[in-house]
Steps between C-alpha positions, in 0.01 A plus 500: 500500500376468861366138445837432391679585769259357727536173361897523490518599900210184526750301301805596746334464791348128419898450394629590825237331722589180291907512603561222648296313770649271759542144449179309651581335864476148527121524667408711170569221324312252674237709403536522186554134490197384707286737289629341174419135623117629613484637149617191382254270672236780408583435119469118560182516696322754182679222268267196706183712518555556128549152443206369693247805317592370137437122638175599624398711182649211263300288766143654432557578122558119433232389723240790365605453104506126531773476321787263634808634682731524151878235490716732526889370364675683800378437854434815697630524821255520826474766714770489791329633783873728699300462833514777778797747476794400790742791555846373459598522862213250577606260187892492628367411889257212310790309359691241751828564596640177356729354766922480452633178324774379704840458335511112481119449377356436188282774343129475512298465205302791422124513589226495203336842510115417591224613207323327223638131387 
């Protein structure tokens, strides 16, 4: 009986502290954001370390079995290294502020993104 009621009056009281919390500033969620984007680039940089463990296993088993690297019908993709984490405050300041078109001119073409090709 006493384990009972200790676990109703644990049951209220978790109830009550659980009301209803304010809503987060706007700071909080910059937080929350920020910490969601490291954890993002976190997942991408275990995803390339992954990548570039199986190459170097599939690397040594090949070269110690003598056996040939095997076709395979579907080509895998390589390893995409993110690079170093940029907090998005840093990443909005790194893009240029592209300058007004005036009324009268023609628009510019846009500008190929620089990368492989």
């Amino acid at each position: 009986m006493k384990k009972h009621l200790i676990l109703i009056s644990c049951l209220a009281l978790c109830g009550l502290a659980q009301a209803k919390l304010p809503a987060p500033s706007d700071e909080a969620k910059a937080k929350a954001a920020e910490a969601a984007a490291k954890t993002a680039h976190g997942d991408k940089v275990a995803a390339y370390q992954l990548c570039k463990s199986r190459e170097k296993v599939a690397a040594h088993y090949y070269k110690t079995t003598g056996k040939g690297k095997p076709v395979s019908k579907e080509p895998t993709a390589a390893c995409e290294d993110p690079g170093a984490y940029k907090p998005a405050d840093q990443t909005a300041a790194a893009l240029p502020a592209a300058p007004a078109a005036k009324p009268g001119a023609p628009a510019a073409a846009p500008a190929k993104p620089a990368g492989k090709g």
